[in-house]
FIGU-833987 format. One line per field, with one value per residue: residue in one letter; chain; x, z, y of N, C-alpha, C in turn. Coordinates in steps of 0.001 Angstrom, whole numbers. Layout:
<tidos>
r <- A_...
c <- A_...
n.east <- X_...
n.up <- Z_...
n.north <- Y_...
ca.east <- X_...
ca.up <- Z_...
ca.north <- Y_...
c.east <- X_...
c.up <- Z_...
c.north <- Y_...
</tidos>
This chain:
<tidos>
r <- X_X_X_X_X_X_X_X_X_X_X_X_X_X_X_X_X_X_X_X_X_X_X_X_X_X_X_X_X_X_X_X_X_X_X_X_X_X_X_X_X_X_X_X_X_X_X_X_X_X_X_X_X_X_X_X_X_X_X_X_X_X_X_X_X_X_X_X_X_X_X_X_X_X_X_X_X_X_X_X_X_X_X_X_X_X_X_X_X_X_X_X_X_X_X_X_X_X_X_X_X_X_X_X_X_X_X_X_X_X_X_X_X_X_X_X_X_X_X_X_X_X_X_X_X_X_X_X_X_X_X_X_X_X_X_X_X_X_X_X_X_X_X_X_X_X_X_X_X_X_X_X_X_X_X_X_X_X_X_X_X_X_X_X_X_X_X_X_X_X_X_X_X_X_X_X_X_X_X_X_X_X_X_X_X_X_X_X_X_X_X_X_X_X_X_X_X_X_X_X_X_X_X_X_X_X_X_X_X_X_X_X_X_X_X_X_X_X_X_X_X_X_X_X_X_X_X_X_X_X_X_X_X_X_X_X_X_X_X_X_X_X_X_X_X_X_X_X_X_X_X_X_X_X_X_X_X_X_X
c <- A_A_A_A_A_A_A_A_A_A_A_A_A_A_A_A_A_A_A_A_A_A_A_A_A_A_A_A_A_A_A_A_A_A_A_A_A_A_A_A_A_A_A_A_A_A_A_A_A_A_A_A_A_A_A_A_A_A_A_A_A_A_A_A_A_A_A_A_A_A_A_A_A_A_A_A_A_A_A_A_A_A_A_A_A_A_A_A_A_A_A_A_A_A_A_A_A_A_A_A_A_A_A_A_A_A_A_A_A_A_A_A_A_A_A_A_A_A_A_A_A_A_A_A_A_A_A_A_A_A_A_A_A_A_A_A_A_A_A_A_A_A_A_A_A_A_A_A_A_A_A_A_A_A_A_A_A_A_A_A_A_A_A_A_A_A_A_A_A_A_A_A_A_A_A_A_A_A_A_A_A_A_A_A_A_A_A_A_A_A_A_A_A_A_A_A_A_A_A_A_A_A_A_A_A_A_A_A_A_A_A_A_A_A_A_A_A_A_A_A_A_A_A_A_A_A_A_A_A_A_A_A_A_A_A_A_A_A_A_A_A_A_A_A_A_A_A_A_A_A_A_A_A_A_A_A_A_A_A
n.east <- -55565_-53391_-51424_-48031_-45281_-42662_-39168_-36848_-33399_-30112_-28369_-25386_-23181_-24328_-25953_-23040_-21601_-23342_-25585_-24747_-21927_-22060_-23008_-21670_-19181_-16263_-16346_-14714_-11708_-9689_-8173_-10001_-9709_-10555_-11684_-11085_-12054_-9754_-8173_-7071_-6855_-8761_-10074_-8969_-9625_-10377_-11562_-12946_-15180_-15223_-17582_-19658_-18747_-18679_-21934_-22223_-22076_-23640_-26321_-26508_-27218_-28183_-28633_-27434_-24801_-22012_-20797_-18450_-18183_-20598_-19778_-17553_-18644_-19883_-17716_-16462_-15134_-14311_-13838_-11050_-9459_-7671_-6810_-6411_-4710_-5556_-7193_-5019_-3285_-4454_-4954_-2334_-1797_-3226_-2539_-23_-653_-2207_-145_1428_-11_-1918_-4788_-7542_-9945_-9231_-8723_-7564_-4776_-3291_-1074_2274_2191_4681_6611_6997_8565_8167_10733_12413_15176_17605_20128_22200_21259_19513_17176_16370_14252_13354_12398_12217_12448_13404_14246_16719_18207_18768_16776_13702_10561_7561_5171_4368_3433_3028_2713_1660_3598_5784_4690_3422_6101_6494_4958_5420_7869_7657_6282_7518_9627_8972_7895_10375_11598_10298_10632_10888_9767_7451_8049_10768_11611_13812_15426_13494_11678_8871_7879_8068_10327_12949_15690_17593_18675_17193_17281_16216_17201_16715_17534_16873_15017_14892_14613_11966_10598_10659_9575_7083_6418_6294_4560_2775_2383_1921_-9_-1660_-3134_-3188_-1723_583_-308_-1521_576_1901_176_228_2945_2127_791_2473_1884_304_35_-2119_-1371_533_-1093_-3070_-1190_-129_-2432_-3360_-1630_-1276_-4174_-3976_-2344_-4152_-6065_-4294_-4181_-6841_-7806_-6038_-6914_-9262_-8408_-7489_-9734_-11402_-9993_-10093_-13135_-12941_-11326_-13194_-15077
n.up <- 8589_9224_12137_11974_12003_14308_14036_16477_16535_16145_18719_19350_20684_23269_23485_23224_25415_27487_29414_31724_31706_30872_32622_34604_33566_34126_35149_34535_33444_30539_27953_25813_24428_21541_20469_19271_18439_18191_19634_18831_18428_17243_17377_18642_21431_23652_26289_28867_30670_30755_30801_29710_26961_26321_26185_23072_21623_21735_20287_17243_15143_11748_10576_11941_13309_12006_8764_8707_11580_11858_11351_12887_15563_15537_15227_17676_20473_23446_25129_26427_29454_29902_32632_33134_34485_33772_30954_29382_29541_28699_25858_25003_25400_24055_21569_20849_21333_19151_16969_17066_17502_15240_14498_13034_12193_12818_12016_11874_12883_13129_11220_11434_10890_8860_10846_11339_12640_13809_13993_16153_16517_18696_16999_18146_17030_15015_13997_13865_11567_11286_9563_10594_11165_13524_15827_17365_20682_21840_19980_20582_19576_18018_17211_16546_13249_10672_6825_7133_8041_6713_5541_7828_8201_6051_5857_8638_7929_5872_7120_8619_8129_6257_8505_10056_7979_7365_5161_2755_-140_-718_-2914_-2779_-1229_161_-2160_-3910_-1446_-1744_-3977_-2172_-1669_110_2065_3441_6278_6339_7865_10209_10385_13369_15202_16838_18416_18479_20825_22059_19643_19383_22275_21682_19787_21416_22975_21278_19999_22298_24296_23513_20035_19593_21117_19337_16599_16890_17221_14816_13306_14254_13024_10256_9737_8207_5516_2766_117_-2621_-3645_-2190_477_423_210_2168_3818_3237_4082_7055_7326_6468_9069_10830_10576_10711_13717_14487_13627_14944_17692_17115_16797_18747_20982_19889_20102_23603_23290_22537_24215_25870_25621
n.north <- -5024_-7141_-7700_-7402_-9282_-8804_-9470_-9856_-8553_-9806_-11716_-12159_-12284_-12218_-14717_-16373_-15564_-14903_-13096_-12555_-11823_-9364_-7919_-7953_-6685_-5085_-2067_85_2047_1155_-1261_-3544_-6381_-8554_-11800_-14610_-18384_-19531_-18257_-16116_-12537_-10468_-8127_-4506_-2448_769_2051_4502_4068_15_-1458_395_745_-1810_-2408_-1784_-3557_-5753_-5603_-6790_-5653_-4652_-2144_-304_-1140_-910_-3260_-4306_-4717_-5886_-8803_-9320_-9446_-12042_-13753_-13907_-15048_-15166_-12352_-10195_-7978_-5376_-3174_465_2876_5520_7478_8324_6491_4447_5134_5090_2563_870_1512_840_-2255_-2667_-1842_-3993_-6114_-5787_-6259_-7919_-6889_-4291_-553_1871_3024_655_111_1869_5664_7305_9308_12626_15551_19474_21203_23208_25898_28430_29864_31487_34780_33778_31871_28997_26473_23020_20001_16744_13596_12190_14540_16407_16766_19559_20468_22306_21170_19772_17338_13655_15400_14138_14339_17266_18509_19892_21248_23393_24648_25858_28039_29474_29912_31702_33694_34676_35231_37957_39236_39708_41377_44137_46296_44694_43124_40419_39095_39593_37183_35025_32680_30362_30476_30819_29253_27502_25504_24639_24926_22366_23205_25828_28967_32161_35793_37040_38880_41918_40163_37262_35685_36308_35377_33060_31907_32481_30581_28432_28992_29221_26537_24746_26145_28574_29567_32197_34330_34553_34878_37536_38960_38602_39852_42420_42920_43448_45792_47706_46461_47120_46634_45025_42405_41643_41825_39528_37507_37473_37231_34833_32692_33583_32700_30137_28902_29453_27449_25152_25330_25197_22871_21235_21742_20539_17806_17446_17480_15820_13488_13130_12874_10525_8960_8760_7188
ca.east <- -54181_-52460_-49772_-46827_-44217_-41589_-37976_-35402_-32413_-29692_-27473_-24273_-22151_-25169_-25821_-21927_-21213_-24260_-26061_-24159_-20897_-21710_-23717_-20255_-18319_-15726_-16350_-13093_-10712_-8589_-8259_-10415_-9532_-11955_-11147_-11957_-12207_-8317_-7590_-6689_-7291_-10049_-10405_-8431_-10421_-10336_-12818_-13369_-15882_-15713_-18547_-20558_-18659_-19339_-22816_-22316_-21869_-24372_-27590_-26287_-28480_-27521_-28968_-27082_-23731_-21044_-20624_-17104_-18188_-21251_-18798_-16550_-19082_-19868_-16639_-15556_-15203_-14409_-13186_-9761_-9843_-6566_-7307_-5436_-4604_-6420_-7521_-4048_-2367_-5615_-4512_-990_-1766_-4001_-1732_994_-1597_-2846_1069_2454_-1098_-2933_-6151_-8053_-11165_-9449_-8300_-7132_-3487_-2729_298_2373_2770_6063_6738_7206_8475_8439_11503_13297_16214_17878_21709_22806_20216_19117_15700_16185_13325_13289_11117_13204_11871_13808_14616_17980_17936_18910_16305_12371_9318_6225_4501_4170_2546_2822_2690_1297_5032_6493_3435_3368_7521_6907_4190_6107_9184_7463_5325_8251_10505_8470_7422_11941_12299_9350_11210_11229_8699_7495_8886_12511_12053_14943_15051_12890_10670_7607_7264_7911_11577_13343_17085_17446_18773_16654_16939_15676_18006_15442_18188_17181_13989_15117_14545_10734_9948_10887_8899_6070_6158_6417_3003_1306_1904_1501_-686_-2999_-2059_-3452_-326_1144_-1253_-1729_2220_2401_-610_1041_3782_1860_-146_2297_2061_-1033_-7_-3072_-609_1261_-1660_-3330_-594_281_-3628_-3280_-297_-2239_-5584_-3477_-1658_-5414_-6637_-3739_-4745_-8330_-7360_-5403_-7489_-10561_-7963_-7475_-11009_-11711_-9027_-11064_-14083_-13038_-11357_-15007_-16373
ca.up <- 8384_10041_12739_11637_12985_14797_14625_17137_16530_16884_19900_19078_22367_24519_23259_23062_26438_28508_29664_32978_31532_30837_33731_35367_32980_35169_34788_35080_32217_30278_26718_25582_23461_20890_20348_18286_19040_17875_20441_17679_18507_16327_17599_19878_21476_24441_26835_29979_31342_29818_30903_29011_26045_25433_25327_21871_20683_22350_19805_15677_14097_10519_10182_12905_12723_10446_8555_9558_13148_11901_10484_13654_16960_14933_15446_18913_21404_24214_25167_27545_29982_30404_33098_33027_35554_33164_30008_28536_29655_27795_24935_24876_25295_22899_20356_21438_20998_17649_16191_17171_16940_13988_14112_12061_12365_13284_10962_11972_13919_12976_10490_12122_9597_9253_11906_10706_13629_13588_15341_15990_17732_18098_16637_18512_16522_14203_14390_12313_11674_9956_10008_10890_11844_15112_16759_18308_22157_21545_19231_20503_18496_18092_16730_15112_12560_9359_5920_7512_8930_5855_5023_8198_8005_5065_6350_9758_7708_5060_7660_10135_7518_6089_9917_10343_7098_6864_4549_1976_-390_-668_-3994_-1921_-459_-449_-3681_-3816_-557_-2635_-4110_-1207_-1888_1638_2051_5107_7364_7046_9348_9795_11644_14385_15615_18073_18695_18414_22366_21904_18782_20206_23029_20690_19028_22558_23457_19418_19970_23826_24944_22435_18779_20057_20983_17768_15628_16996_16828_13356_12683_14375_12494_8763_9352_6922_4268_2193_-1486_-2567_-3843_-534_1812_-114_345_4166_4555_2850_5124_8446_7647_6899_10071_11745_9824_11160_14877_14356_13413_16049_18722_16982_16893_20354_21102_19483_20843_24773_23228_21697_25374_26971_24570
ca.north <- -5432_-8346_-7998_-7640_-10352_-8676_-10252_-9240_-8345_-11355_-10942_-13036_-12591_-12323_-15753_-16803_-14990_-14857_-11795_-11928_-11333_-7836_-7180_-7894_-6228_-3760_-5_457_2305_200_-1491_-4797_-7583_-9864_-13260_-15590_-19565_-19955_-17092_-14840_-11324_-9881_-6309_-4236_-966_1308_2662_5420_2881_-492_-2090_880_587_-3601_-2773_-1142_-4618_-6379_-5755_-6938_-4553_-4315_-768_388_-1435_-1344_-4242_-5151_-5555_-7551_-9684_-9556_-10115_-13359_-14432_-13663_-16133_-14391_-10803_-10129_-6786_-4839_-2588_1081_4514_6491_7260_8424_5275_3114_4951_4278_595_595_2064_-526_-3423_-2131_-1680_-5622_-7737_-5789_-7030_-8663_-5990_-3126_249_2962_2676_-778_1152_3394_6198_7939_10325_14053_16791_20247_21605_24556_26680_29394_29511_33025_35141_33109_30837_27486_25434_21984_19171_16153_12387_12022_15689_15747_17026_20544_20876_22400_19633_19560_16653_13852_16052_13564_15198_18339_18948_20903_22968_24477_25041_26820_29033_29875_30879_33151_34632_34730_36448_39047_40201_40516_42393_44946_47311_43809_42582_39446_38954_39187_36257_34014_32124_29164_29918_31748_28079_25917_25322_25559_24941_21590_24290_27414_29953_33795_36339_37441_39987_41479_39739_35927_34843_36284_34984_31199_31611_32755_29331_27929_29305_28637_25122_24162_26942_29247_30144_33836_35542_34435_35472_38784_39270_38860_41381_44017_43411_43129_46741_48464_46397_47828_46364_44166_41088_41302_41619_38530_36579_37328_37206_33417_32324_33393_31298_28605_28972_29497_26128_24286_26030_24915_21378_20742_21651_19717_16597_16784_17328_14205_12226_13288_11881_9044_8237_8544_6057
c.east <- -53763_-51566_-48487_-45799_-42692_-39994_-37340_-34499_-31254_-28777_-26505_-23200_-23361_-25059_-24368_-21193_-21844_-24351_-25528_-22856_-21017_-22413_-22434_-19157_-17481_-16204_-15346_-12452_-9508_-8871_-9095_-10097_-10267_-10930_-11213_-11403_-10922_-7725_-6939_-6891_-8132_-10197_-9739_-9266_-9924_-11740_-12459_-13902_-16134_-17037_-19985_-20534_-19068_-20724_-23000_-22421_-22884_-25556_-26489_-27535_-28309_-27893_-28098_-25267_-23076_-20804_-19785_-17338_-19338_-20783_-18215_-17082_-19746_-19121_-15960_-16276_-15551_-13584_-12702_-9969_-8303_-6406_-6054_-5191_-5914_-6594_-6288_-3243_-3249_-4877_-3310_-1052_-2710_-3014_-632_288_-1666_-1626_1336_1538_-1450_-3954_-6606_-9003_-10852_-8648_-7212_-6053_-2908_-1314_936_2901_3797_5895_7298_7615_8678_9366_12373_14165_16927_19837_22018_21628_19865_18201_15765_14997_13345_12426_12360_11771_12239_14961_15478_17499_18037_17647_14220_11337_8567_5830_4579_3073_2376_3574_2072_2267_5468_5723_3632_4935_7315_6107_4809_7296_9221_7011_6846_9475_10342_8336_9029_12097_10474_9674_11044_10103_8562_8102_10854_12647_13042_14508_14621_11560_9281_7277_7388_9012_12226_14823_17357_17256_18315_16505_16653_16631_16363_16010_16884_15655_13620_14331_12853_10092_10244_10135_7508_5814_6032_4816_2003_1364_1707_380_-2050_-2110_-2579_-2536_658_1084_-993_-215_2434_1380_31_2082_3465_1034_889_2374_515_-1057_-1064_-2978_-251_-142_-2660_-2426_-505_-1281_-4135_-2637_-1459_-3949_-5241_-3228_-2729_-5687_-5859_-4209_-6114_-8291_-6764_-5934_-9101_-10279_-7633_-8478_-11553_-11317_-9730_-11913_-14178_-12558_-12396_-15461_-15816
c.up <- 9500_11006_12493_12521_13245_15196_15265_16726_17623_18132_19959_20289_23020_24627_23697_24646_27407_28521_31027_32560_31308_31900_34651_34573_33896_34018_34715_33420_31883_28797_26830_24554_22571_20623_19877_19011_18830_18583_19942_18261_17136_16249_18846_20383_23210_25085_28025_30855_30279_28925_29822_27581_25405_24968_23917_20736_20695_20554_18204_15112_12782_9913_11111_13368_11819_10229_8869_10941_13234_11687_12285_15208_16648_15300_16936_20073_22834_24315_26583_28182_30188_31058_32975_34044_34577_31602_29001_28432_28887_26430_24130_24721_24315_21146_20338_20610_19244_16609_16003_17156_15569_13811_13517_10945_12433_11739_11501_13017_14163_12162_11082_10863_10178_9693_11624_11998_13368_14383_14814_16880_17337_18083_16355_18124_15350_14838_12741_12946_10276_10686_10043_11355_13141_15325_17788_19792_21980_20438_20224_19446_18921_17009_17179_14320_11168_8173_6253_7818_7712_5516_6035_8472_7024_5104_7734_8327_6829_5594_8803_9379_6972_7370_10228_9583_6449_5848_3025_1184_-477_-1699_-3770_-1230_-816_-1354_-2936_-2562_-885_-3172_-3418_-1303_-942_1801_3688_6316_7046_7846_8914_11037_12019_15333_15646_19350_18486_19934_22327_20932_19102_21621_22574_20112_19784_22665_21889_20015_21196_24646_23953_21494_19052_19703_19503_16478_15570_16854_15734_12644_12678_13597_10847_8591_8483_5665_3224_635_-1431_-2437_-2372_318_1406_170_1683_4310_4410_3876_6818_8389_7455_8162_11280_11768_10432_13276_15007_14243_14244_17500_18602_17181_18461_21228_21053_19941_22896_24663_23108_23635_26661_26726_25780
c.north <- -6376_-7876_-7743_-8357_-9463_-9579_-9302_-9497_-9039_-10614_-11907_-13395_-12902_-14050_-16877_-16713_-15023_-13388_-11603_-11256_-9897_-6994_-6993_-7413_-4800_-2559_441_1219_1477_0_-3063_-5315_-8559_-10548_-14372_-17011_-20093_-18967_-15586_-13469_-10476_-8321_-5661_-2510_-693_2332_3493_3968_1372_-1497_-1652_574_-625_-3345_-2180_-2484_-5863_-7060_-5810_-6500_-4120_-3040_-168_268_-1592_-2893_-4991_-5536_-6471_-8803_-10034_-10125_-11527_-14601_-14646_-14664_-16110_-13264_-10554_-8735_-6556_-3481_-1132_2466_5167_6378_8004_7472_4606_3479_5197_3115_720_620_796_-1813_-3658_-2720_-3401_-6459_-7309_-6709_-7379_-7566_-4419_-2448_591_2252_1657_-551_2177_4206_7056_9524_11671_15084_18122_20600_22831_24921_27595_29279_30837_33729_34994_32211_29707_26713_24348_20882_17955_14658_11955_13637_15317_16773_18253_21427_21337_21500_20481_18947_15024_14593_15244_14417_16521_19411_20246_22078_23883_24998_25848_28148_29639_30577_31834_34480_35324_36016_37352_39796_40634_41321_43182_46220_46055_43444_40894_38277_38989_38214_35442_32982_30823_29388_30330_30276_26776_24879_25697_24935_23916_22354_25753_27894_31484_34269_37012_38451_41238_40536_38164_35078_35174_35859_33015_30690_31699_31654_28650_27733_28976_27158_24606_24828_27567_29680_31965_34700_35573_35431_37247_39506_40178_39788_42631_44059_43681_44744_47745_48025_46481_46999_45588_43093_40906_41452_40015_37269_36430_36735_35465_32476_32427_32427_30160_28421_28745_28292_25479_24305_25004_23100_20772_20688_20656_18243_16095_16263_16214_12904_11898_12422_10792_7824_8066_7407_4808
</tidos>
């Protein structure tokens, strides 16, 4: 058998840029810029180190890159450095960048989607929670959560009002909240256990959903019916699932500021 003729794999900046430019590329944390020969902005990204991250772009490997950025290190002219404190300030500016250029190349966070909060307080002993787009000052947040916002409002206030009225079935719930029908201002009297059940939501969303959780067990061990423990037992793995999701989104958001 013959040889086989090895081509390399093109290298479009190297070429366009030189191989010093990335030998001198800062290490530094910050956001970078592509550029095309009309100065356009092409791609906006963020890095930990950024010197590591350019070389991702280096080798056009069409097995190995997505097509949109074969498409896009084609084009780029040269690439701007906007150096940053750390890697929560990169991706603030990044986000910034993303919203008012919209890239050419880029996806994700070029739209800002509409802003969903969860918020709550307590009104004497009463616990209102509503989901709201801008949370007035008086009010406890957490988010943006998106379309995610109402689901878990409606799982907090079934779970929240069965654990006040354990004498109640679930079939008593106030009309409409069994199908996800919730009244702007819902609230649960939490008499006399309002000021701990608000710090309880304190600690689910800033700290561990743990204490939460385990709360609302202790309060679900007398309900034995099959329907009712099915349903509570529905309500808490949502409540887990949202738990679980949230800490994998953060997770992610870490990594993504390594890259």
């Amino acid at each position: 058998m013959g040889q086989l003729l090895l081509i390399p794999d093109p290298r479009p900046l190297d070429e366009r840029l030189g191989r010093k430019f990335f030998r001198k590329a800062p290490k530094r944390t910050g956001v970078y810029l592509m550029r095309d020969a009309a100065d356009r902005v092409l791609y906006v990204g963020k890095a930990r180190n950024l010197q590591q991250r350019l070389r991702n772009y280096r080798i056009a490997n069409p097995d190995r890159m997505p097509r949109r950025h074969l498409r896009m290190v084609r084009e780029v002219a040269r690439i701007e450095f906007q150096f940053c404190p750390g890697e929560t300030a990169a991706l603030k500016r990044e986000s910034k960048l993303l919203r008012s250029l919209r890239p050419k190349f880029n996806r994700a966070g070029v739209w800002p989607g509409k802003t969903r909060f969860l918020a709550w307080r307590l009104s004497g002993q009463k616990l209102e929670l509503a989901v709201t787009d801008v949370p007035e000052a008086s009010w406890r947040r957490f988010g943006p959560l998106g379309s995610s916002a109402g689901h878990l409002r409606g799982t907090l206030l079934r779970l929240l009002w069965l654990a006040m009225n354990p004498a109640r079935s679930f079939a008593e719930l106030p009309t409409g909240w069994a199908r996800g029908n919730f009244p702007e201002g819902a609230a649960i009297d939490c008499s006399p256990l309002a000021a701990e059940i608000s710090g309880l939501l304190d600690t689910f969303f800033w700290e561990s959903s743990d204490t939460l959780a385990f709360w609302l067990g202790s309060r679900f061990t007398t309900r034995i019916h099959p329907f009712e423990r099915g349903v509570i037992d529905g309500e808490l793995e949502a409540l887990n699932e949202f738990s679980t999701k949230r800490v994998q989104s953060e997770n992610s958001g870490r990594q993504l500021a390594l890259l």
